[in-house]
Every structure is written in C-alpha cells, then in structure tokens.
VOBA-1610 file (N, C-alpha, C; in pm, whole numbers, padded with zeros to 5 digits, always signed):
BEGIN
Unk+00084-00121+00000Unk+00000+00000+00000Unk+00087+00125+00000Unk+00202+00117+00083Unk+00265+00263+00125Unk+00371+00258-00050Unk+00399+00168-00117Unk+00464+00171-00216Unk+00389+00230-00327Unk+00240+00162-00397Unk+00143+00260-00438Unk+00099+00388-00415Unk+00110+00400-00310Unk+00052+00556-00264Unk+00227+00609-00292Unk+00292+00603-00262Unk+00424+00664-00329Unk+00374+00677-00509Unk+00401+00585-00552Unk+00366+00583-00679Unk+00297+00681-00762Unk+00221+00684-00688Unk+00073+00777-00696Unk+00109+00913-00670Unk+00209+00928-00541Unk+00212+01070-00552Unk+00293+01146-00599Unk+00418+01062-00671Unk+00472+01071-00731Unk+00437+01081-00888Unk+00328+01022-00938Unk+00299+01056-01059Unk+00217+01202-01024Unk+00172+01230-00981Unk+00049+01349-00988Unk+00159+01435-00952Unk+00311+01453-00885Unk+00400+01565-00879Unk+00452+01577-01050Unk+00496+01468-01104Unk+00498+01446-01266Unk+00464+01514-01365Unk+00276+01485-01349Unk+00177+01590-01393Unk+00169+01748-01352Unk+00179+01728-01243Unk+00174+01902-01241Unk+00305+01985-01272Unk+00411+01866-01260Unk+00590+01962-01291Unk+00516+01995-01484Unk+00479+01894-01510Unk+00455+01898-01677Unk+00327+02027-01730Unk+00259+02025-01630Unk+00173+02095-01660Unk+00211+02247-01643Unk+00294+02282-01538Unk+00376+02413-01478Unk+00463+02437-01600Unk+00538+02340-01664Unk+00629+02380-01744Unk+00563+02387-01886Unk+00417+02356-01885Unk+00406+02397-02023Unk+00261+02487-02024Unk+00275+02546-01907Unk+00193+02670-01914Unk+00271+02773-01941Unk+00418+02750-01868Unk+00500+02861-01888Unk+00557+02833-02015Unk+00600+02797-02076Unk+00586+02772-02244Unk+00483+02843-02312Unk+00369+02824-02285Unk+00268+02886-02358Unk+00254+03042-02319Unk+00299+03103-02182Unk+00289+03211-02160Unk+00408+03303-02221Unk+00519+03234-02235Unk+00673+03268-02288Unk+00583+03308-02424Unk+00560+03193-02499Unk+00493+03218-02636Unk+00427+03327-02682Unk+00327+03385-02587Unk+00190+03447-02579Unk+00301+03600-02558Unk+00397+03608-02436Unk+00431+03719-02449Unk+00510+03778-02559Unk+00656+03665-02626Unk+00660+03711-02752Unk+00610+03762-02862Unk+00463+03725-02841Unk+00396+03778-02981Unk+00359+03897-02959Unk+00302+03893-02815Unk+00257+04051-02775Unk+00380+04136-02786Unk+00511+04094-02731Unk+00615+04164-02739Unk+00606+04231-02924Unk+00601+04145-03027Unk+00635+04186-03119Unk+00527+04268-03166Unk+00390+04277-03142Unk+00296+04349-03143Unk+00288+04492-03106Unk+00385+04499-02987Unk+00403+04597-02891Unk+00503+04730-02986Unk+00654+04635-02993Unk+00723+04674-03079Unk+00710+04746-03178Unk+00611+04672-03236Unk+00549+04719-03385Unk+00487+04824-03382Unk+00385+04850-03282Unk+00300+04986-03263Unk+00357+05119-03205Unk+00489+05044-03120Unk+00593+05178-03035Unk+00683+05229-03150Unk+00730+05138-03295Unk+00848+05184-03377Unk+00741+05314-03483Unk+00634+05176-03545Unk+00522+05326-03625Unk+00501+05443-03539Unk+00484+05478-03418Unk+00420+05558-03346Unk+00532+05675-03396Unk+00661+05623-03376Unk+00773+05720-03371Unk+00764+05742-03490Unk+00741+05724-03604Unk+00779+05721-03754Unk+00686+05790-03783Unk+00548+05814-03701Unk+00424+05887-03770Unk+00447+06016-03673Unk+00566+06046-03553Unk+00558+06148-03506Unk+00616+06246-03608Unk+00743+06158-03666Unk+00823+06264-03701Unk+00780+06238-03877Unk+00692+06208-03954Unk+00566+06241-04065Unk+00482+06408-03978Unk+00451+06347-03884Unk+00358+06453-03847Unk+00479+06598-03864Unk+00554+06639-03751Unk+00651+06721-03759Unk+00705+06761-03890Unk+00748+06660-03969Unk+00739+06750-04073Unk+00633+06801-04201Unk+00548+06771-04216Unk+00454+06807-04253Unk+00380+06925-04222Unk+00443+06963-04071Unk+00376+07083-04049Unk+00496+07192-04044Unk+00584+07152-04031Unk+00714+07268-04127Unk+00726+07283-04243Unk+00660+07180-04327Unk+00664+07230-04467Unk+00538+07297-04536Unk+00467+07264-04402Unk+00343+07365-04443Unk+00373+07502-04387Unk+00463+07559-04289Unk+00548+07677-04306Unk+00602+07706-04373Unk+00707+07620-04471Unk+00784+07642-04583Unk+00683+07722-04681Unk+00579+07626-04690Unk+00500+07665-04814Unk+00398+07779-04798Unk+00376+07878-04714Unk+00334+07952-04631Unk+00408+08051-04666Unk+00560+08004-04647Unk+00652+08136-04644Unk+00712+08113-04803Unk+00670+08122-04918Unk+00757+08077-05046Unk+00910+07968-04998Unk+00907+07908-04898Unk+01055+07832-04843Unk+01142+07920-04875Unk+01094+08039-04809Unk+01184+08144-04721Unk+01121+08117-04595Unk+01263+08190-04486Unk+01223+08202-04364Unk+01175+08332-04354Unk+01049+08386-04286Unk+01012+08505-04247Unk+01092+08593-04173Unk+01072+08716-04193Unk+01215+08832-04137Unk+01169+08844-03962Unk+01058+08807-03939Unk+01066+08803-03806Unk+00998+08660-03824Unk+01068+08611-03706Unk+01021+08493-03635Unk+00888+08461-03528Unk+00805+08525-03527Unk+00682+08570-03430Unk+00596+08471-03496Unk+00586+08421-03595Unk+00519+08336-03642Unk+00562+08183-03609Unk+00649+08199-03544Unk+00720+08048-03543Unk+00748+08031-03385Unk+00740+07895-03335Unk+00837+07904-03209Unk+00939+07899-03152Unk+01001+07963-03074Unk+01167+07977-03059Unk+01213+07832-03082Unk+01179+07719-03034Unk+01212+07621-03039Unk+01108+07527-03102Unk+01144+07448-03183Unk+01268+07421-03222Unk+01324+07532-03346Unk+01460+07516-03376Unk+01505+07638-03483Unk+01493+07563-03628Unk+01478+07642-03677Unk+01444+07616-03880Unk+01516+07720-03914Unk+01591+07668-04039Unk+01728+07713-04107Unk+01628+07628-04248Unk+01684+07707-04383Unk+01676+07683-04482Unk+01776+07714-04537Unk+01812+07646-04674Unk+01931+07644-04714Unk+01951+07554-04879Unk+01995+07651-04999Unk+01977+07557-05100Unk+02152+07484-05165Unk+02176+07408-05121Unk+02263+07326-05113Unk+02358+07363-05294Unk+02238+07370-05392Unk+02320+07377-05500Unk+02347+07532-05619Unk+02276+07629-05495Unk+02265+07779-05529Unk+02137+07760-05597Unk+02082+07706-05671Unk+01957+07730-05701Unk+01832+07721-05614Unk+01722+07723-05644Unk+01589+07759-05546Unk+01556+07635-05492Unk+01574+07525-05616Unk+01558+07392-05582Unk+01651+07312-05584Unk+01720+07228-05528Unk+01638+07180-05378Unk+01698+07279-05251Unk+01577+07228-05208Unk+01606+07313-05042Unk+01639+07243-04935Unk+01698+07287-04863Unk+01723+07183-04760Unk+01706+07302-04619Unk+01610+07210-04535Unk+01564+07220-04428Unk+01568+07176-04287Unk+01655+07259-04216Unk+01713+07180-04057Unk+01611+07207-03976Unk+01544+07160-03922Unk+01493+07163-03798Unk+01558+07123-03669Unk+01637+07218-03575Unk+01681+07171-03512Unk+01615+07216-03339Unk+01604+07053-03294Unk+01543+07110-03153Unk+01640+07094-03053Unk+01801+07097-03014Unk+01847+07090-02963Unk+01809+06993-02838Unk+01902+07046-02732Unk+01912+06938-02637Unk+01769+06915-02578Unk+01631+07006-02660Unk+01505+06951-02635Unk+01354+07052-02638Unk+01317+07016-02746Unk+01180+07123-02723Unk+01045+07000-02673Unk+00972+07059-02558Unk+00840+06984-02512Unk+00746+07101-02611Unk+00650+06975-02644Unk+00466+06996-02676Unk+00382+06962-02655Unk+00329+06978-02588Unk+00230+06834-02522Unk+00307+06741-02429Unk+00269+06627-02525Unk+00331+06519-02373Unk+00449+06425-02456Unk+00534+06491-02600Unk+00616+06482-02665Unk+00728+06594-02631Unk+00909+06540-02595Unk+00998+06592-02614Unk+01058+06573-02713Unk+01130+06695-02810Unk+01183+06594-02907Unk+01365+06667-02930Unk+01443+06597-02931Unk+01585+06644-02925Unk+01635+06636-03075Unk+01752+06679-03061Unk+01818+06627-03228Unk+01761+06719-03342Unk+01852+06695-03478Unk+01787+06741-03607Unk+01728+06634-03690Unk+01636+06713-03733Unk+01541+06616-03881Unk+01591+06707-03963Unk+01637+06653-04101Unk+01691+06750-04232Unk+01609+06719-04325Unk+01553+06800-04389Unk+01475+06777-04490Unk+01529+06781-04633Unk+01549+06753-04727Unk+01573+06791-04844Unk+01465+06766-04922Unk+01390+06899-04955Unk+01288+06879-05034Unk+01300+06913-05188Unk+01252+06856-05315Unk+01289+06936-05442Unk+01151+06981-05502Unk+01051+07023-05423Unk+00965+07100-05496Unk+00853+07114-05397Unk+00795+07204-05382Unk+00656+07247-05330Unk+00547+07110-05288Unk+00567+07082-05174Unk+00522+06944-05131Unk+00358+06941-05224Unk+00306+07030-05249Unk+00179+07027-05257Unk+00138+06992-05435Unk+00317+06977-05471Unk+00309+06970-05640Unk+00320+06848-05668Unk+00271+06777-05736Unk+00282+06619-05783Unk+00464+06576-05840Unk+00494+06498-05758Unk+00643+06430-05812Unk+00721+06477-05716Unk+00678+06613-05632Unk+00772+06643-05582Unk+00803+06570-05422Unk+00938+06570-05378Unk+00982+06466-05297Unk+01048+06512-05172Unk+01076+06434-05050Unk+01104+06508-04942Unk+01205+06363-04910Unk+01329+06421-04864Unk+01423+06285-04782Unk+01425+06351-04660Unk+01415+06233-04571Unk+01425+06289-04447Unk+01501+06174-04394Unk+01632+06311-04331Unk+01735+06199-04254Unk+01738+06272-04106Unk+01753+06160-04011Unk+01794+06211-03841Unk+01928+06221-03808Unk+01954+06339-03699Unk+02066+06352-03618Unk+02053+06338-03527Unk+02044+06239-03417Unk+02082+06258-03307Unk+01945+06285-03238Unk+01890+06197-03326Unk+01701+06245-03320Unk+01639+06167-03195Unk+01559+06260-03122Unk+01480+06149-02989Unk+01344+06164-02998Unk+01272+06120-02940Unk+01134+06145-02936Unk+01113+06059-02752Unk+01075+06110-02658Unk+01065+06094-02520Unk+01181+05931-02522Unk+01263+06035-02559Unk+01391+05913-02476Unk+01424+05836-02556Unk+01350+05812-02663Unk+01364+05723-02793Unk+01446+05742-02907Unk+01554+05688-02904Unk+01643+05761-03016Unk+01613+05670-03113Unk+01545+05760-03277Unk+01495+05711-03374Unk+01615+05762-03487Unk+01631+05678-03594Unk+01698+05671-03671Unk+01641+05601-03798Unk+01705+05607-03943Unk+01678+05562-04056Unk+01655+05681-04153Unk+01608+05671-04272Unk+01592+05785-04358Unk+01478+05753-04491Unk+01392+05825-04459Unk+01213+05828-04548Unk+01258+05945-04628Unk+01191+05893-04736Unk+01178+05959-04868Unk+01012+05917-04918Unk+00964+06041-04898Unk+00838+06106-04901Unk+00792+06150-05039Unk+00674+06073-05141Unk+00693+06131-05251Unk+00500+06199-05293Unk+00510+06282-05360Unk+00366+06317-05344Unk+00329+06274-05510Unk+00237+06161-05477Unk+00155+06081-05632Unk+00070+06139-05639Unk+00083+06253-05621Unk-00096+06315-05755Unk-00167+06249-05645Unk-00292+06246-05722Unk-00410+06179-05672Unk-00483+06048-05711Unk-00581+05961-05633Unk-00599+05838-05640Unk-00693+05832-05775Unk-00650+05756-05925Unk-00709+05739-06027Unk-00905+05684-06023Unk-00898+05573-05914Unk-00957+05466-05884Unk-00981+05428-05758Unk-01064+05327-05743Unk-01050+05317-05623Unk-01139+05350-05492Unk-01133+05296-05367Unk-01205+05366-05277Unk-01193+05526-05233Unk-01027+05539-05281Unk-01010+05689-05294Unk-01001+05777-05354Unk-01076+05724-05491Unk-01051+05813-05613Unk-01067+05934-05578Unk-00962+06036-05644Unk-00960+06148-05638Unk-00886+06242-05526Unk-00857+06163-05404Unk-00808+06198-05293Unk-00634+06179-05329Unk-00568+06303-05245Unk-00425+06302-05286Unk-00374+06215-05196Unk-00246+06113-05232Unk-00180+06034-05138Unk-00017+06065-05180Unk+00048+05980-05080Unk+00205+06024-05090Unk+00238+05851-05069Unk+00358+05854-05106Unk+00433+05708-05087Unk+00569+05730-05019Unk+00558+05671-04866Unk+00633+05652-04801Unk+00759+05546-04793Unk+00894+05549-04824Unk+00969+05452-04812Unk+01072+05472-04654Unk+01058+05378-04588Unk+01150+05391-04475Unk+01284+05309-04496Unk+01436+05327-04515Unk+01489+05233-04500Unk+01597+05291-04348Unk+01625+05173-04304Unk+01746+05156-04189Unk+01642+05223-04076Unk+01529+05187-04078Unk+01454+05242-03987Unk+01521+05156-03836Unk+01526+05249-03699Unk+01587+05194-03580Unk+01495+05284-03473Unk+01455+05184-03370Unk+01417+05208-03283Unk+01509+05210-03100Unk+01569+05288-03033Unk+01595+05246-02930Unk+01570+05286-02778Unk+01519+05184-02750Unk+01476+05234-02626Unk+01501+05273-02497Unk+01415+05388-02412Unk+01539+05441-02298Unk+01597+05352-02236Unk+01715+05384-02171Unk+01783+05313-02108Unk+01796+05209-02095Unk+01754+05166-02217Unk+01858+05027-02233Unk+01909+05004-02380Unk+01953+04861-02420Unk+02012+04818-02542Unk+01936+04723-02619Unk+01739+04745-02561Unk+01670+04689-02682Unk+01668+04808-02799Unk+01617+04763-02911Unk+01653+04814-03024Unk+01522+04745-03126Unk+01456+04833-03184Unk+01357+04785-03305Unk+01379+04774-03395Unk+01426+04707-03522Unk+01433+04768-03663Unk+01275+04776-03749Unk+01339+04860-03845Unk+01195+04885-03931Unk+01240+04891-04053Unk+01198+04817-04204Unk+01152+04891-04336Unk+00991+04886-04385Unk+01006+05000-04414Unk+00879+05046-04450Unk+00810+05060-04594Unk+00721+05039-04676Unk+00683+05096-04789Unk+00486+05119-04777Unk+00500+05209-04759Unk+00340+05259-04791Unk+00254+05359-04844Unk+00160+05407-04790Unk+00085+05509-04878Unk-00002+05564-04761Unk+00005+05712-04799Unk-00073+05771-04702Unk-00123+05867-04750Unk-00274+05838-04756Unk-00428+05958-04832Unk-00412+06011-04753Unk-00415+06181-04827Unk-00509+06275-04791Unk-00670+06290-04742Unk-00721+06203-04643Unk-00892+06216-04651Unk-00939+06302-04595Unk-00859+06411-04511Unk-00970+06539-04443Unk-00833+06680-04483Unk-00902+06781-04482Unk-00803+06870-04453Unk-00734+06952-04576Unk-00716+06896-04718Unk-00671+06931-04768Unk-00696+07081-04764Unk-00821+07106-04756Unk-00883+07233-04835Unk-00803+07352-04692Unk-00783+07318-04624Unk-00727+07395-04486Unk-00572+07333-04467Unk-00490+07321-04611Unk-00381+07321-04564Unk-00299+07405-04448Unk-00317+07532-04439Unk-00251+07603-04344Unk-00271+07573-04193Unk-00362+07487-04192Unk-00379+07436-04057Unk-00428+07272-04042Unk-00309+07245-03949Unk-00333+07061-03989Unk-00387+07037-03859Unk-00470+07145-03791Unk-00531+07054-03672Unk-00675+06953-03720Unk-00711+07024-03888Unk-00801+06899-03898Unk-00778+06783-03990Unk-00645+06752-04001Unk-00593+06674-04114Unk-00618+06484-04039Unk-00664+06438-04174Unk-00738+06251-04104Unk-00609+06213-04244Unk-00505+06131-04217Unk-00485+06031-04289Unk-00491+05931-04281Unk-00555+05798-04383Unk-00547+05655-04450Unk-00436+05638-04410Unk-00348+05542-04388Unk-00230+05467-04387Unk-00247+05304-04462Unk-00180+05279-04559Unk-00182+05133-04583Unk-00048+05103-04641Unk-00046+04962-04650Unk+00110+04924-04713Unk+00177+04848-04601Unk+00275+04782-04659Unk+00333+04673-04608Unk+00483+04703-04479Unk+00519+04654-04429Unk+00678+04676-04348Unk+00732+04567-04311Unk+00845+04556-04259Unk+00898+04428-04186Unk+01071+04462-04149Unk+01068+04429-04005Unk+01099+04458-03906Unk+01212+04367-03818Unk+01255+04405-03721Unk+01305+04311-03643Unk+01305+04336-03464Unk+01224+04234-03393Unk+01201+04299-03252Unk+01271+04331-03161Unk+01246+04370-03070Unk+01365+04362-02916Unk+01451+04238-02904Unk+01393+04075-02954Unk+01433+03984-02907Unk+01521+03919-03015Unk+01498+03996-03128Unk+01583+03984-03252Unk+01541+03821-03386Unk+01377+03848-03296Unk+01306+03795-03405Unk+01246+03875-03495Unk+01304+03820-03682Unk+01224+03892-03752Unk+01065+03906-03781Unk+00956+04009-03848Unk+00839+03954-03855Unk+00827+04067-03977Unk+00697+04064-04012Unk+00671+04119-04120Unk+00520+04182-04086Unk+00425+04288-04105Unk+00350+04316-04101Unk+00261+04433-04225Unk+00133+04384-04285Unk+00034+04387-04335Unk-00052+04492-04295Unk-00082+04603-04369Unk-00198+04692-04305Unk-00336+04618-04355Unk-00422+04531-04274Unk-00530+04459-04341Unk-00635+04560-04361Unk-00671+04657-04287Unk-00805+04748-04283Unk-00696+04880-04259Unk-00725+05006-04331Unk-00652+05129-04343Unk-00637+05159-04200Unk-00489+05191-04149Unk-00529+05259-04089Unk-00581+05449-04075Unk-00602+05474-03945Unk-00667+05610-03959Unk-00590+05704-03853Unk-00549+05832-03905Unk-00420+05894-03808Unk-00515+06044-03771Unk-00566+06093-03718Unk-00608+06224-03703Unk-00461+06262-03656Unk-00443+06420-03686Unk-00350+06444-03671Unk-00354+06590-03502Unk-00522+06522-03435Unk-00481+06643-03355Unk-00507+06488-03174Unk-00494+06378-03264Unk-00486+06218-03100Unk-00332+06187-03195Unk-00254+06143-03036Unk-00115+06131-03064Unk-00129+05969-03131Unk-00224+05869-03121Unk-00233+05779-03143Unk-00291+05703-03287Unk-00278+05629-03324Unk-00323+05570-03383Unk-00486+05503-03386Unk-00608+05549-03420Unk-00730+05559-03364Unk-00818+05419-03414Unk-00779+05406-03526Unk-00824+05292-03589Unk-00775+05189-03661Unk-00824+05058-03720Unk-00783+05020-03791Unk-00691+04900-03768Unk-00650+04805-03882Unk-00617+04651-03815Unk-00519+04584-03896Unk-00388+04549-03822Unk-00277+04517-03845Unk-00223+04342-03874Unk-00190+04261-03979Unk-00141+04138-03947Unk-00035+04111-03939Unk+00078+04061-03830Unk+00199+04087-03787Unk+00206+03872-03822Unk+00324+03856-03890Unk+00342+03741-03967Unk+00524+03694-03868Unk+00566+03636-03862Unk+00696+03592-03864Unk+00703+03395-03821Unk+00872+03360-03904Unk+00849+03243-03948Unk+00797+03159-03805Unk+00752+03022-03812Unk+00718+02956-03662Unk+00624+03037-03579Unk+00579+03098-03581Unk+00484+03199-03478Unk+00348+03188-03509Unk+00235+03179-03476Unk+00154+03284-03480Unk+00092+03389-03521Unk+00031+03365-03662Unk-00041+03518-03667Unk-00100+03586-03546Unk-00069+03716-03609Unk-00091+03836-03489Unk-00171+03930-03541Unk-00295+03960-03507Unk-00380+04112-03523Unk-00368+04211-03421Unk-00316+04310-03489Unk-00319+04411-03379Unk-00396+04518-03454Unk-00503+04535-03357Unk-00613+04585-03365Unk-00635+04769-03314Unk-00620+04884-03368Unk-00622+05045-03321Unk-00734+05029-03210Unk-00842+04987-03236Unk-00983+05044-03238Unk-01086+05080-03325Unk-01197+05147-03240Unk-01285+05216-03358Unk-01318+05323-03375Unk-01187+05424-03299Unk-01202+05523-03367Unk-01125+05627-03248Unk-01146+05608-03109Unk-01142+05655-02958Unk-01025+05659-03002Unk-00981+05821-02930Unk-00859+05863-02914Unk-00791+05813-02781Unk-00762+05683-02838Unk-00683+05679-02629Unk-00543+05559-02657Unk-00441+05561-02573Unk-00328+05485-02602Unk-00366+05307-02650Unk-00481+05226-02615Unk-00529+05119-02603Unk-00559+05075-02763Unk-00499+04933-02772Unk-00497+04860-02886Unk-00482+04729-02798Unk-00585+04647-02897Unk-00595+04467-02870Unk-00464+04411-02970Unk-00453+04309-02921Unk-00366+04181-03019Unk-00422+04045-02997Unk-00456+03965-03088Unk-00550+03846-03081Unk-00432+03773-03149Unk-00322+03702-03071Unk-00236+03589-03134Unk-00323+03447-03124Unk-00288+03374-03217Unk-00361+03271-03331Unk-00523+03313-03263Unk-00545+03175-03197Unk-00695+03115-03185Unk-00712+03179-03065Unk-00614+03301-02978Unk-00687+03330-02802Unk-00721+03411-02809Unk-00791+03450-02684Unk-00900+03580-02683Unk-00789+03728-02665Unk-00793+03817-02752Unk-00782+03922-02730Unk-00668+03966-02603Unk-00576+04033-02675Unk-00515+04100-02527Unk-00523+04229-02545Unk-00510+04343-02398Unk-00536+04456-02461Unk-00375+04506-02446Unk-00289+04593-02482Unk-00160+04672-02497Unk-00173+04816-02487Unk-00127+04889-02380Unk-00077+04978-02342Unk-00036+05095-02402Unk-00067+05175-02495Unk+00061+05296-02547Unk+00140+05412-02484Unk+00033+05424-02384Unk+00045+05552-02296Unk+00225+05613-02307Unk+00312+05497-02284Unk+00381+05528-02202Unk+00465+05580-02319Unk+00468+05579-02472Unk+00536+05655-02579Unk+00423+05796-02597
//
C-alpha cells in the first residue's frame, strides 16, 4: 500500500511539474507575440511622429515661399528652422529643424535634427522630401533611418478616387529604447491619403490620414516579422495615437498576430488576438 501511494504521488507531482512547465511555455509564447505586437505599434508611433513634424514645417515652408520670415513671431523659438539651397539654385532646399538638447509639446519631447531635403513644393505632384535624423529622440527614444516622401498626384480609382496620397519609403529604420540596449528595426513601404483637410492646408489641426502598405521589421528579441496593413489605418492628426484600424503581424514559426487600433477613440489602447486566443489589450500611454 505505502509503495502505491508513493507511486501515486509521485505521478500526480509528474503531472503538475509537466503541466507548470508547459503553461510557462505557452505564456513565454503568448508574451513574444505581444512583445512583437508591442514593438510594432511603439516603432510606427515614432515614424508617424516625425511624418507629423514635418509636414507641419513644410506647411510653413509653403506659407513662407521656403523662405524664412524676417521676423520669427510666427514660429516658435524652439525648435530652430534654417533653410538652405545646397546647390545655389531655389531647388532643392534643404531644411534643418533643429530642436536641440530639447523642445516639449504636449506630452512629446523631441531632441536632435530632422533634415529635410525637399525638391519642390510638397503640394506639387512628383515632388519629394528625404528625411534623414541627427541625433534624433522622441521621449527618450532615439529614432533613426531615412524616409523619402513622394507626393503621387491623386488616387485614379478606387475607394479613394480622387483623394491626394504620398508614398512613403523607410529604410534603416531603428528604434531604441530608454535606457537600455533593446533596439527595433523597421523597413517600410506605404501610402498615405489625404482624406480630411486638404482644403485647410494652413492648418493641420483637422488633417485625417489613410495609412496602408506593407513593413517588416526586427524585434527587441531579434526575431524577424513582417506586417500587413489589413483594414486602413486612420491617423487624425490632432490624437497622438493611432485611432483605428487593423494590423497582421506574420513571422516564421509563430503565430499570426492582429493588432487591432480600435474604432475610432482617441486613447493609447490597442488589442492583439495571437492565433486562436482571446484578445489581449496593450498599453501605449507610455510613448
């Protein structure tokens, strides 16, 4: 009897060592994906800050013929804008924005230069914007890589016929995060409509862009993945966030991943539904 009952309790310690070790397996699993989910929404976030930023200096540029105005009262001390045409002619221009060791707006600091080199009146079809970083941060986040911004006319066809879009290329896109030595990578290729605002260029507090198009990446943990814009997303440009709209995050052995904006609510909160489980919700607040 006392040999069976050993037996016995010895198998059911068995079962539960097996069962402990492959819950934590499955939770290891579950957080990687969220990890790469996470990743994914903290590297775009940075990439659509500094879209936003410049977009609204070149809607100063274009404001001011890309001259700088003889007084500065129109502008804020910080960050500083310098123009400058690199080859003596009008075009191209090149544009420093520099916010030094740090201009706050809201609940964004941002350090470093963004350089623009633009070769024509953003608002003219063909014409193109490179944008490279120095030493660039966004709340602690030192972002790096270099987008080249091109403006395609307007949509032939389509759900957006008629609406103007631009085509975004990101390459050597880098994410790193404070204080420490994780690190995001990003390439990017997409498209981003004009759907509200045009008619009030001079003021982009009511500007809505579409986002769609493809990227792929590499996470904190230095797994690669690839991600899909499945449903557009939607950027108002006066919520720091991403409001809508639904993401499929792919990499090899894993798990499809949806990461989900919302439906519309301006607030840091996005779901991720890895394979067949219910929904998790993810955090943005803290970028």
């Amino acid at each position: 009897m006392k040999k069976r009952s050993f037996i016995s309790v010895l198998s059911i310690m068995l079962i539960a060592a097996v069962t402990m070790i492959a819950c934590e397996k499955n939770k290891s699993v579950e957080d990687i994906d969220l990890m790469t989910a996470e990743d994914d929404a903290i590297a775009d976030m940075a990439y659509d800050d500094i879209f936003t930023e410049v977009n609204m200096v070149m809607n100063i540029m274009d404001a001011f013929g890309y001259m700088m105005p003889a007084t500065k009262s129109e502008l804020d001390a910080c960050p500083v804008i310098t123009v400058v045409s690199p080859d003596g002619e009008f075009w191209p221009r090149e544009i420093t924005v520099d916010y030094g060791d740090g201009c706050s707006h809201g609940l964004r600091t941002r350090k470093g230069k963004i350089i623009i080199t633009v070769s024509g009146p953003m608002w003219e079809a063909g014409s193109s914007r490179i944008v490279t970083l120095e030493k660039f941060y966004v709340n602690d986040h030192k972002v790096e890589g270099t987008r080249i911004v091109t403006n395609e006319g307007r949509h032939m066809d389509g759900e957006y016929k008629g609406k103007r879009y631009f085509s975004v290329i990101l390459t050597g896109g880098k994410v790193t995060v404070p204080d420490s030595d994780i690190q995001i990578t990003k390439e990017v290729n997409r498209t981003r409509t004009f759907f509200q605002g045009e008619d009030t260029r001079w003021d982009t507090r009511d500007d809505i862009w579409y986002i769609d198009g493809v990227a792929t990446g590499v996470n904190r943990k230095g797994i690669p993945f690839s991600r899909e814009i499945i449903s557009s997303l939607w950027k108002e440009i006066g919520c720091r966030f991403i409001t809508k709209g639904t993401v499929l995050i792919s990499a090899d052995g894993r798990p499809d991943v949806i990461l989900d904006y919302g439906d519309g609510a301006c607030d840091p909160e996005a779901t991720v539904t890895v394979g067949d489980n219910d929904p998790r919700t993810i955090n943005l607040r803290r970028w």
